[in-house]
C-alpha positions as CSV (number, residue, x, y, z in Angstrom):
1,X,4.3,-18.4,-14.6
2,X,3.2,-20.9,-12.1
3,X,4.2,-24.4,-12.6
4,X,1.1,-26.7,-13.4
5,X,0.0,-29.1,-10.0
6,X,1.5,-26.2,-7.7
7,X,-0.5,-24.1,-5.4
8,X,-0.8,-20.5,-6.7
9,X,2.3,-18.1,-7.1
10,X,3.6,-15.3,-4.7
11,X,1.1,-12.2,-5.9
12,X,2.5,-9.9,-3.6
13,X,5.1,-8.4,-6.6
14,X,1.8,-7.2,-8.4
15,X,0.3,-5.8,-5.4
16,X,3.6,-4.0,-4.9
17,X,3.4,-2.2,-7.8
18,X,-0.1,-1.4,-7.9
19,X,0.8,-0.1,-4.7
20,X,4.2,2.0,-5.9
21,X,1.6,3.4,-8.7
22,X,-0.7,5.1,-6.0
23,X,2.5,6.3,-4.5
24,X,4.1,7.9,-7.5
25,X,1.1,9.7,-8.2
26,X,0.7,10.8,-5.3
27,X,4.0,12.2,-4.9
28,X,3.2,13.9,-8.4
29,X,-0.1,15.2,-7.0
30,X,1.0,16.4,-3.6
31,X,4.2,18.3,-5.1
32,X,2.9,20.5,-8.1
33,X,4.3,18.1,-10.2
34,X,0.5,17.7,-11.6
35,X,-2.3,19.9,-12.2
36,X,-5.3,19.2,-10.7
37,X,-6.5,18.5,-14.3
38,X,-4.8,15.3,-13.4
39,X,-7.2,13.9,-10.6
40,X,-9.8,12.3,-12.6
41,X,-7.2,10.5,-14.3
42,X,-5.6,9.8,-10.8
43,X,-9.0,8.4,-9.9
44,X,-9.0,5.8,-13.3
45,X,-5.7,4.8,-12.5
46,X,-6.3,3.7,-8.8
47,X,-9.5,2.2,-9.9
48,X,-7.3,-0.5,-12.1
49,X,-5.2,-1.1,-8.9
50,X,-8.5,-2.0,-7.2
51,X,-8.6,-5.1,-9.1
52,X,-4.7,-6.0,-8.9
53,X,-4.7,-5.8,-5.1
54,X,-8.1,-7.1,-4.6
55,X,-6.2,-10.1,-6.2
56,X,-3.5,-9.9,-4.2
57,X,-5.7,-9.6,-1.4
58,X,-7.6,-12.6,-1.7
59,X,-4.9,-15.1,-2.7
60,X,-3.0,-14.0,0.0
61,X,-5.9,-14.7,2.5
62,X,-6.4,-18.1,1.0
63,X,-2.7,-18.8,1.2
64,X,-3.0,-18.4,4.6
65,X,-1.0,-15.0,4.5
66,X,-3.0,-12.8,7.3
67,X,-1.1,-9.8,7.4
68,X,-0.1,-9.4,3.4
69,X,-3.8,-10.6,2.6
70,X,-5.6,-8.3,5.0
71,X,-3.5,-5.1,4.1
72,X,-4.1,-6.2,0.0
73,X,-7.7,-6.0,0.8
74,X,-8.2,-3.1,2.7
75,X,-5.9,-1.2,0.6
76,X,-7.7,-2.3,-2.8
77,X,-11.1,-0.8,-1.2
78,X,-9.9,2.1,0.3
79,X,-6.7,3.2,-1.6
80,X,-7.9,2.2,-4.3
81,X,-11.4,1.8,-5.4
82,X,-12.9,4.5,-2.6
83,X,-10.3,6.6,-3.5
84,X,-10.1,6.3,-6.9
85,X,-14.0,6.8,-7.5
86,X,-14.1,10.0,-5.2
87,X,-10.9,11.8,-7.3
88,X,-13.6,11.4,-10.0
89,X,-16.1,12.6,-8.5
90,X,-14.8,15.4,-6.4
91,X,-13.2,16.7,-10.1
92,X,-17.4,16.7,-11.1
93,X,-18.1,18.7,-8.0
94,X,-15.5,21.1,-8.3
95,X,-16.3,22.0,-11.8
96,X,-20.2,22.2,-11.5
97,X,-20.2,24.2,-7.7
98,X,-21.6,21.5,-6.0
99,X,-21.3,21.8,-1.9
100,X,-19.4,18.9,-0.2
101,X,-17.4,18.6,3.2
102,X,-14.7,16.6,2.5
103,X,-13.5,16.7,6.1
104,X,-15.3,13.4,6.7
105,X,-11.9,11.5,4.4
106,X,-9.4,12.7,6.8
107,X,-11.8,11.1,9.4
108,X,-11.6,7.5,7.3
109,X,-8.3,7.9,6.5
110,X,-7.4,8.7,10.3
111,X,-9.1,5.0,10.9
112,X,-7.0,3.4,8.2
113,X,-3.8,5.3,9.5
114,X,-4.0,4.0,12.9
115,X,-5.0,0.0,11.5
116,X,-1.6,0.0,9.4
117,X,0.2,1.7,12.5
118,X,-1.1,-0.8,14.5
119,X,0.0,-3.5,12.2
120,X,3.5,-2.7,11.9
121,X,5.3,-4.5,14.0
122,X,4.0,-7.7,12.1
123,X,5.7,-6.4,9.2
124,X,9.3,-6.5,11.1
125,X,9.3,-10.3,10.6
126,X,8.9,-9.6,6.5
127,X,11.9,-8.6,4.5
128,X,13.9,-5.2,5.7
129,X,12.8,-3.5,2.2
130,X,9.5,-4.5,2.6
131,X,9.0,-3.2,6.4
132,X,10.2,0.4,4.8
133,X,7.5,0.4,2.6
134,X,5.3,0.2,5.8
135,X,7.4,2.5,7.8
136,X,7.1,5.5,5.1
137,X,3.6,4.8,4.8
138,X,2.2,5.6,8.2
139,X,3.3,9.0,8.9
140,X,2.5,10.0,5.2
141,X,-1.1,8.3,6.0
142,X,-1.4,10.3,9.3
143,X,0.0,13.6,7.4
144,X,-2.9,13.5,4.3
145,X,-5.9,12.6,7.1
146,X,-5.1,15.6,9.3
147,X,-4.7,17.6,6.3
148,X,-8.2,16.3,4.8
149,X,-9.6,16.9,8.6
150,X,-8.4,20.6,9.0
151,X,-5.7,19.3,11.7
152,X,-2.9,20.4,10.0
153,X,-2.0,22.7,6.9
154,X,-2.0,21.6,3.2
155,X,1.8,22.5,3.6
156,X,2.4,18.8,4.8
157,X,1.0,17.8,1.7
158,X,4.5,17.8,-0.1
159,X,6.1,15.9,3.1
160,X,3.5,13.2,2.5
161,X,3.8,12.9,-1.1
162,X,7.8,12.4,-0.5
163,X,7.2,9.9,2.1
164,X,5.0,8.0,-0.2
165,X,7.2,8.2,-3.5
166,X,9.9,6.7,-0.8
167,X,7.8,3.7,0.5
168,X,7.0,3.5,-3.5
169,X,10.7,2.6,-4.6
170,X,11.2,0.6,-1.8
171,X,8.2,-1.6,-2.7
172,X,9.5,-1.7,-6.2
173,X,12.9,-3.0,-5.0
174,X,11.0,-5.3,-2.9
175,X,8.9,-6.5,-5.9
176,X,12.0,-6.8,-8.3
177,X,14.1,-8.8,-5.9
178,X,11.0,-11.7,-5.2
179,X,10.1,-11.7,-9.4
180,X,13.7,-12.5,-10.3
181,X,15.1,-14.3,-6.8
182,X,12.2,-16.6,-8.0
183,X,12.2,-17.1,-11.0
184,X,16.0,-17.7,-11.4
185,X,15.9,-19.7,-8.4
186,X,19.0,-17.7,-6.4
187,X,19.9,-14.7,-4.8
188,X,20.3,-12.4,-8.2
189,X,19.3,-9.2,-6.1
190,X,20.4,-8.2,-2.9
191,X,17.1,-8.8,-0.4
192,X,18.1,-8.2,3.3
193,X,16.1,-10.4,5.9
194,X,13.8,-9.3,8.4
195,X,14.6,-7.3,11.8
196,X,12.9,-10.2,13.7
197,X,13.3,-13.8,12.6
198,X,10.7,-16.4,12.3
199,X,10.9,-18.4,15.4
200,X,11.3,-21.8,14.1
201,X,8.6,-24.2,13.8
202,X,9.3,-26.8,16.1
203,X,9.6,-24.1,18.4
204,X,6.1,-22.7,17.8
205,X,4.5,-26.5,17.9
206,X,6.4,-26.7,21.6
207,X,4.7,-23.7,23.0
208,X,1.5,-24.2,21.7
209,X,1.5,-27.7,22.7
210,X,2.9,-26.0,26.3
């Protein structure tokens, strides 16, 4: 709980896990672990992590937090709610015969691969655990759009899934250590620093004013 007269409260720990749920799920998905009875439930599931990273999205923007807060949000409309509503409906089309090509996801998710590739190296100034959630999740992102695109076999499938259950752990750790770092107000779980420092801020006023 926030403290009254402060600004608002890290999100990112619910984002996190709304984010480790897709992964899990995945994971069970992509390795037999599930039926594909399972999807439409898949699809409910992501569509309540819509709303907890849309949340995390926009507070994070309005914190001033570009990268977190621009991930948060694409994620929650992509990941989540586009996803989550197509499971559904691909379950409906599947069962009554109805023609689709769904070629044209690996397309999208090839677009949203190469954005969070892209954005990496923003993510090496964040916490170490955090930067491997991004670091499992682009090949894994690559891996499912060839796959939906024809690319590549289904056989990657299970590569994907495992690189997604990885990036989910480590975005639970990363969750865990902020919620109770926080709220006890000390270092109660180990959290390693990023792989590039923060210049400090003097520093950054000198070379803009440079």
């Amino acid at each position: 709980m926030s403290a009254k007269g402060h600004g608002w409260a890290n999100p990112g720990p619910a984002g996190l896990v709304a984010l480790a749920m897709a992964c899990f799920t995945f994971y069970a998905l992509f390795t037999g672990k599930v039926s594909a009875g399972a999807v439409p439930l898949l699809g409910i599931w992501l569509l309540g992590g819509f709303v907890v990273q849309l949340s995390v999205g926009l507070i994070e923007l309005n914190e001033g937090a570009t990268t977190g807060g621009n991930v948060f949000t694409f994620f929650s409309a992509f990941f989540m709610l586009v996803t989550g509503l197509e499971l559904i409906f691909k379950f409906f089309a599947a069962t009554n015969g109805w023609k689709i090509d769904a070629r044209i996801d690996g397309w999208a998710w090839l677009a949203l691969a190469i954005a969070l590739t892209t954005w990496t190296p923003a993510y090496f100034k964040s916490p170490l655990t955090l930067t491997a959630v991004v670091v499992a999740l682009d090949p894994a992102l690559f891996m499912v759009a060839l796959s939906d695109m024809g690319v590549i076999s289904k056989a990657w499938q299970p590569v994907a899934g495992t690189l997604l259950f990885i990036a989910g752990w480590f975005g639970l750790y990363t969750a865990m250590a902020i919620i109770l770092n926080t709220e006890f107000g000390r270092k109660v779980v180990p959290f390693p620093g990023p792989i590039i420092k923060p210049a400090p801020v003097q520093t950054v006023v000198q070379q803009q004013q440079g």
